[in-house]
N, C-alpha and C positions, 0 to 999 in steps of 0.2 A: 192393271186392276180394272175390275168392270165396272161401269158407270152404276150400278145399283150397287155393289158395295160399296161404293164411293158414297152413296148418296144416302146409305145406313152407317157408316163412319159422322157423318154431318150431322145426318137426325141425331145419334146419342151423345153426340157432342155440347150439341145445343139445347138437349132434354135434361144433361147431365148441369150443365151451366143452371138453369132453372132450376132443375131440382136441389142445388147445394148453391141457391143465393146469397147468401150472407159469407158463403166459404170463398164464392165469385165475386163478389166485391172486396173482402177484404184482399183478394189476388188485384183486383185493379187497383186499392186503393194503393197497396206497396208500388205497384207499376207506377201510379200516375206521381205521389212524392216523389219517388227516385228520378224521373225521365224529368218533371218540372226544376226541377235542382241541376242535375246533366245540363237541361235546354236553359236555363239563364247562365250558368257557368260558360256554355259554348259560346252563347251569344258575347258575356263579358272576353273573353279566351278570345276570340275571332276579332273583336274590335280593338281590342289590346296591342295584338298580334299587328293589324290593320293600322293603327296609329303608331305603333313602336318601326314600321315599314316607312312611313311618311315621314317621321322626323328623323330616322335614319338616312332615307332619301335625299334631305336639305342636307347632309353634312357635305360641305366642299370644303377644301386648300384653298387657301391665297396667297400666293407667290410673293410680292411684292419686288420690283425690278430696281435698283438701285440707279438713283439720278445719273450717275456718268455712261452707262451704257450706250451705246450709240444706237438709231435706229435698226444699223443692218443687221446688228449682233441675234435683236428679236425673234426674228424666225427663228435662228440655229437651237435660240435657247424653248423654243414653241417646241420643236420637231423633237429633240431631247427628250422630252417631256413624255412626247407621245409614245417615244419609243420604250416605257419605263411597262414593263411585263402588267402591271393591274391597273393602269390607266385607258379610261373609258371615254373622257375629253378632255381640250384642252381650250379655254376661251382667255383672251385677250379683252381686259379693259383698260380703257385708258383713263389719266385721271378725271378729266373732265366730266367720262363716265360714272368714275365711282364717284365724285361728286357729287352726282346728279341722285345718285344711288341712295347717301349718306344723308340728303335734302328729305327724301319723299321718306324714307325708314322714319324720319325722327318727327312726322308730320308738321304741325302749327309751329312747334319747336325749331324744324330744320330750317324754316326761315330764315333764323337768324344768319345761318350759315352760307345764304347767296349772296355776301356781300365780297366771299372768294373766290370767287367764279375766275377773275382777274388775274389775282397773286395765290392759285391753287395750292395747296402745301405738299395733297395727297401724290403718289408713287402710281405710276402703270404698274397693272400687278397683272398676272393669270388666273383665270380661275380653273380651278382641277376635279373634275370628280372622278372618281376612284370607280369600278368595277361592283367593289362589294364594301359598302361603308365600312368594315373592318378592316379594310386594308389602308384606311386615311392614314394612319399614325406611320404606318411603314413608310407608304410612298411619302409622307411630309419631311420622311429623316432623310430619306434619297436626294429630295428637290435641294434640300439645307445645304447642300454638298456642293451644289451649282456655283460658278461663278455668276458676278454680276445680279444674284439674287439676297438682298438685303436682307430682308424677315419673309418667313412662315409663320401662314396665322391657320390653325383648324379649331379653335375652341379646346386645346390642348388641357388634357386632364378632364373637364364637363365631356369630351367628347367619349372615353375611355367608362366613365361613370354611368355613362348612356347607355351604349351597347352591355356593359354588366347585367344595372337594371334590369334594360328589355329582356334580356337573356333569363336570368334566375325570372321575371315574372310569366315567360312562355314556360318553361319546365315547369315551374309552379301549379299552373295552369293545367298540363298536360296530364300533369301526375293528380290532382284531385279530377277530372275527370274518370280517367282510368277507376279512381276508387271510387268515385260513387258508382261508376259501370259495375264494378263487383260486388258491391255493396247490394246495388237494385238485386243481381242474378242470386245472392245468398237470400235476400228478404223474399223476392217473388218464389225462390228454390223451396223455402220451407214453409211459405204459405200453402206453396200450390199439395206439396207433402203432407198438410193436415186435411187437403179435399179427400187427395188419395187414399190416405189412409182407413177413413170411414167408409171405400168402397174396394178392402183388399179382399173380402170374401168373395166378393162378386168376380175380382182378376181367378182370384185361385179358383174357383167354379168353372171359371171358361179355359184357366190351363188344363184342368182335370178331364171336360171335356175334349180337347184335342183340340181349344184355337191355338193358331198360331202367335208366335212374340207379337210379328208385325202387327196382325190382323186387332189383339189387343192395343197395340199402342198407337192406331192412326186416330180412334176419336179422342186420346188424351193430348195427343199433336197438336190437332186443329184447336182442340179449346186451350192450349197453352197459348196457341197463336191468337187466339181473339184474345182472350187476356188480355195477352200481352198490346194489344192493335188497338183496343180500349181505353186499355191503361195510357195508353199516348193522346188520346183526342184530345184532352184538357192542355193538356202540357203543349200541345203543337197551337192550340189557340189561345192561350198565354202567352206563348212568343211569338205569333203571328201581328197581334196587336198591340200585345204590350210593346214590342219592339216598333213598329209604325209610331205609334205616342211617344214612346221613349224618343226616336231614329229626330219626331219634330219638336219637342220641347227642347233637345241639344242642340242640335245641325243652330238651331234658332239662336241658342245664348252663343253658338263657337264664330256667329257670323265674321266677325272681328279678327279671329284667330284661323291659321291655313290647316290647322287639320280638319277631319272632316271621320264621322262617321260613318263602316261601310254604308253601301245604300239598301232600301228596305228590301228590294229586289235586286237579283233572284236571294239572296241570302234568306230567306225566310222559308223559300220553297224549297234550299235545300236542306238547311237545317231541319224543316218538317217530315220531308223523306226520309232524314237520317233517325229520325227521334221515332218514327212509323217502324222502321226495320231492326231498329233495334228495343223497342218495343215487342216485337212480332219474334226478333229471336228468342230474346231471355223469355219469354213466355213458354216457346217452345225445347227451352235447354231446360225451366224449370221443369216443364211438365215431364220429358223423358229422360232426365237425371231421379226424379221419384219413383214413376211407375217401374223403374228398371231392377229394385230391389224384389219386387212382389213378382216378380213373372220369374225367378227361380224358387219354381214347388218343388 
């Protein structure tokens, strides 16, 4: 394409936009509802997603070694372990350990508890972490099996309600994006459809005289694409910010608690990209899903 028709595709794009303002705004205002609704859903969806990883991350096995075991038996029953097809590691504490462990968890409280140090009650146990937290339950039923292994402990049952949860809240998640993504491309689609149509005399005019489809549809392109690139500004600076305020009013009250909000970067810069482009398509599926009707005279 030559660089001057190019640069006459632009001009009546951008004359066209001007000339049917109220037709151009109400095109961005559908953009920018939809894409604002999208970009907080992503942001809740990604940090859901984000924190349903990290408390899935903490789920470990506890072995617990039964008192008579003797020290050499140890390793045989470490190596076993290792060798079980979804196991990821294999750690060794002893009780003095878990002790020590069971002191600091229960803070002011675990005090009370250093007066055992002496006549410890607790069991050397393993700790286990699995591959893919969905396989705890399995490998827990395999370790049960062991000799010289008293109890398994993985939070049995809370831990199964867990992975459920997380599970149906990602689907959840995934599938009300998807709709509002189609939702936005029907609202921008028939917006953009009522610009069009107060300028179909003008298409059938230029089929009649001998333009071509393309050469008709590259300025209704570009302004589906600004539209659409428009329609995103508000939306990408709502969750550029808002999530910044948001990311420090939480991180602040979770100080206490190990999970942790993604961080504000880069997740902002991509999400903005993401919310810019798909912005810029639906503008541009609206526009050439319309004008495609009127260019068969």
């Amino acid at each position: 394409m030559k660089s001057r028709t190019l640069k006459r595709h632009f001009a009546e794009a951008f004359k066209s936009l001007g000339r049917n303002g109220w037709m151009s705004f109400a095109s961005v205002s559908a953009v920018t509802v939809t894409l604002l609704l999208v970009g907080v859903f992503l942001v809740v969806l990604l940090n859901l997603n984000h924190l349903a990883s990290q408390i899935e991350g903490d789920v470990e096995i506890r072995a617990y070694i039964d008192r008579t075991t003797k020290q050499t038996e140890y390793n045989d029953l470490q190596q076993k372990m290792e060798q079980i097809p979804n196991v990821n590691e294999v750690k060794f504490q002893s009780k003095e350990d878990g002790l020590q462990e069971l002191i600091k968890s229960l803070g002011d409280e675990g005090k009370a508890f250093s007066s055992l140090k002496n006549e410890n009650p607790l069991p050397d146990a393993f700790i286990i972490k699995t591959k893919k937290p969905q396989d705890t339950s399995t490998v827990a039923s395999e370790i049960e099996k062991y000799d010289h292994i008293k109890k398994v402990d993985y939070g049995q049952g809370t831990v199964e309600r867990l992975f459920k949860v997380t599970g149906v809240a990602r689907n959840v998640g995934l599938v009300l994006i998807v709709g509002l993504i189609f939702t936005a491309m029907f609202l921008i689609s028939n917006t953009i459809k009522l610009t069009i149509l107060s300028r179909r005399k003008e298409i059938e005019i230029m089929k009649l005289v001998g333009a071509t489809n393309g050469f008709i549809r590259w300025p209704y392109f570009i302004e589906g694409f600004v539209l659409g690139l428009t329609g995103a500004v508000i939306p990408i600076l709502v969750v550029v910010f808002g999530y910044e305020f948001l990311h420090g009013q939480v991180n602040n009250q979770l100080d206490t608690v190990f999970v942790k909000l993604l961080p504000v970067y880069p997740m902002v810069l991509q999400l903005s990209v993401m919310l810019a482009v798909i912005g810029g398509l639906i503008g541009i599926w609206g526009s050439m899903t319309s004008v495609r009707k009127f260019l068969k005279v």
